[in-house]
LUMGU-81658 format. One record per residue (C-alpha): x, y, z; residue number from 1; chain; residue in three letters. Coordinates in nm, 4 decimals, always signed. Layout:
+----------+----------+----------+-----+------+------+
!     east !    north !       up ! pos ! unit ! code !
+----------+----------+----------+-----+------+------+
!        X !        Y !        Z ! NUM !    A !  ALA !
...
+----------+----------+----------+-----+------+------+
// end
This chain:
+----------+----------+----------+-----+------+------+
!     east !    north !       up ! pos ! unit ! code !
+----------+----------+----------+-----+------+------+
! -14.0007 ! +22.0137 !  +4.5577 !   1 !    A !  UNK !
! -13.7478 ! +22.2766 !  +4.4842 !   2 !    A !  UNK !
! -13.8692 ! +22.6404 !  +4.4684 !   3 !    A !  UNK !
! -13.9040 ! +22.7944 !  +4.1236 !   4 !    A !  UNK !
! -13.8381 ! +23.1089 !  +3.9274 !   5 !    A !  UNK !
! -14.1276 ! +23.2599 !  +3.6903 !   6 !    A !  UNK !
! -13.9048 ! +23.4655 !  +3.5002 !   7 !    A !  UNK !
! -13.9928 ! +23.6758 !  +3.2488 !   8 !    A !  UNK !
! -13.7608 ! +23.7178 !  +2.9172 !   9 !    A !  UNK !
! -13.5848 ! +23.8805 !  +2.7885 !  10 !    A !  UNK !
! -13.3093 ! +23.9341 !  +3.0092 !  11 !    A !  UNK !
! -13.1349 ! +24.2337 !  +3.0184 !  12 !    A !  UNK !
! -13.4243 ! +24.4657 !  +2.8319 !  13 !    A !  UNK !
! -13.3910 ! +24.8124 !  +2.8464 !  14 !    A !  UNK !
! -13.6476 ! +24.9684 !  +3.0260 !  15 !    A !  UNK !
! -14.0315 ! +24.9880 !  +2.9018 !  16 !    A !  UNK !
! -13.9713 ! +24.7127 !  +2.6494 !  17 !    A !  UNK !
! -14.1957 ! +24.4297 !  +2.6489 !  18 !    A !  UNK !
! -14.2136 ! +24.1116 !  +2.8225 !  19 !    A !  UNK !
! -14.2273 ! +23.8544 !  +2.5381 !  20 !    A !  UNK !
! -14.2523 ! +23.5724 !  +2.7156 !  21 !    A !  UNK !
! -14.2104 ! +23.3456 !  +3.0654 !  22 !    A !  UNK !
! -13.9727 ! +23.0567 !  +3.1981 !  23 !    A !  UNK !
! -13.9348 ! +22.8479 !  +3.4902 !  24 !    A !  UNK !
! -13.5721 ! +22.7928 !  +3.6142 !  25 !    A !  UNK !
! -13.4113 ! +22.6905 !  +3.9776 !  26 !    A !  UNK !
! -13.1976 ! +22.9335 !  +4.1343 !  27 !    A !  UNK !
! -12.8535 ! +22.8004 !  +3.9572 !  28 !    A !  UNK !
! -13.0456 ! +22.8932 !  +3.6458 !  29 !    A !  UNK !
! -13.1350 ! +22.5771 !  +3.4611 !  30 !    A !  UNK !
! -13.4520 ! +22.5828 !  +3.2901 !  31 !    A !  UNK !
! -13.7536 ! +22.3430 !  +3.5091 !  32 !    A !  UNK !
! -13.9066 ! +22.3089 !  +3.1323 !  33 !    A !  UNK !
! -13.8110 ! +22.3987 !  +2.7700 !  34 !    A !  UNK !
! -14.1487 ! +22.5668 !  +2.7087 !  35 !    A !  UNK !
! -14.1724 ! +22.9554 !  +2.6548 !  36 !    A !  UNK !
! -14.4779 ! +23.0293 !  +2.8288 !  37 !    A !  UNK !
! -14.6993 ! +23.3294 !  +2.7103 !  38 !    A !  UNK !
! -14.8654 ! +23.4724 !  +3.0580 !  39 !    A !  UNK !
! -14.6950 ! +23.3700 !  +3.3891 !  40 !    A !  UNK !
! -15.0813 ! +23.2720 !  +3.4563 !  41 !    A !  UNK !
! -14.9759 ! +22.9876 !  +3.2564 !  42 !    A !  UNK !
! -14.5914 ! +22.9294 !  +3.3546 !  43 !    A !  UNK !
! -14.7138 ! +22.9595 !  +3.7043 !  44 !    A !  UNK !
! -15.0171 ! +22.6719 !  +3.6841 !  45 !    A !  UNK !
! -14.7077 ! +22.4358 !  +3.5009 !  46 !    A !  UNK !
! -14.5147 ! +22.5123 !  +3.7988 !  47 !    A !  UNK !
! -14.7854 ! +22.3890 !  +4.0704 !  48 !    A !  UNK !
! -14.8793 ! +22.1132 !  +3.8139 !  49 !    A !  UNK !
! -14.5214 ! +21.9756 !  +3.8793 !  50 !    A !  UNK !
! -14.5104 ! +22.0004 !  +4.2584 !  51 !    A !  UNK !
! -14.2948 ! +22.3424 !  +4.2811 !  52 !    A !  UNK !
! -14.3205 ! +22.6061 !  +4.4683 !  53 !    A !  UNK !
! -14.3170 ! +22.9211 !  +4.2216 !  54 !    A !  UNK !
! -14.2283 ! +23.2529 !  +4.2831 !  55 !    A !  UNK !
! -14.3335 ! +23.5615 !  +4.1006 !  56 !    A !  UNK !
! -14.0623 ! +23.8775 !  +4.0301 !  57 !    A !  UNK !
! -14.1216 ! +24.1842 !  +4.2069 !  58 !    A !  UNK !
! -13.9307 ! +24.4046 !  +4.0376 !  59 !    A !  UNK !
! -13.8344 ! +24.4240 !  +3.7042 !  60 !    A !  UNK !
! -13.4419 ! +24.3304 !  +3.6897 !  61 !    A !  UNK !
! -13.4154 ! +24.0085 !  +3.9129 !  62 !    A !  UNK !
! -13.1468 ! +23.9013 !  +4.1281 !  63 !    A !  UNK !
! -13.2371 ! +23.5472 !  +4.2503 !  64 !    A !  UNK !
! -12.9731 ! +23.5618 !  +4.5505 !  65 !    A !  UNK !
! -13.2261 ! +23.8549 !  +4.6871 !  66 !    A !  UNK !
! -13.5282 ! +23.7335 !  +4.8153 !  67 !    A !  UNK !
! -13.6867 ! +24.1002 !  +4.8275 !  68 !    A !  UNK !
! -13.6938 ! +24.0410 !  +4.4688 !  69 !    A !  UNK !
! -13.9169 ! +23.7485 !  +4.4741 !  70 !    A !  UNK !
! -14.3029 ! +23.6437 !  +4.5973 !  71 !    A !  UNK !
! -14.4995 ! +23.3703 !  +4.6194 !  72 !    A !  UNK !
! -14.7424 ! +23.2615 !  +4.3509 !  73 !    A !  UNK !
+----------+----------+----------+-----+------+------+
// end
């Protein structure tokens, strides 16, 4: 399976806002599931549950073309 993005929303927040919430989505951006996951404990664990290989943001705007950005879960 397809690696998979644990991002956290929302996008674009301006700095020290909160994290309300986390997604899975491939790299083109299309969401793996339509659940909003509370702790990227949880998104992560749905991720491995459906055979994907997640990985975790590094830093807080993401670029998914930049693997520095990126680790695995």
């Amino acid at each position: 399976m397809p690696n998979v993005y644990v991002e956290p929303e929302p996008k674009g927040r301006p700095e020290g806002s909160a994290i309300t919430h986390y997604v899975l989505e491939y790299a083109h951006g299309a969401r793996v599931t339509h659940i909003d996951y509370p702790t990227q404990a949880q998104a992560v664990s749905e991720a491995k549950s459906l055979g994907h290989k997640p990985l975790i943001a590094r830093v807080r705007n993401t670029d998914k073309g930049n693997p520095d950005h990126w680790r695995p879960a």
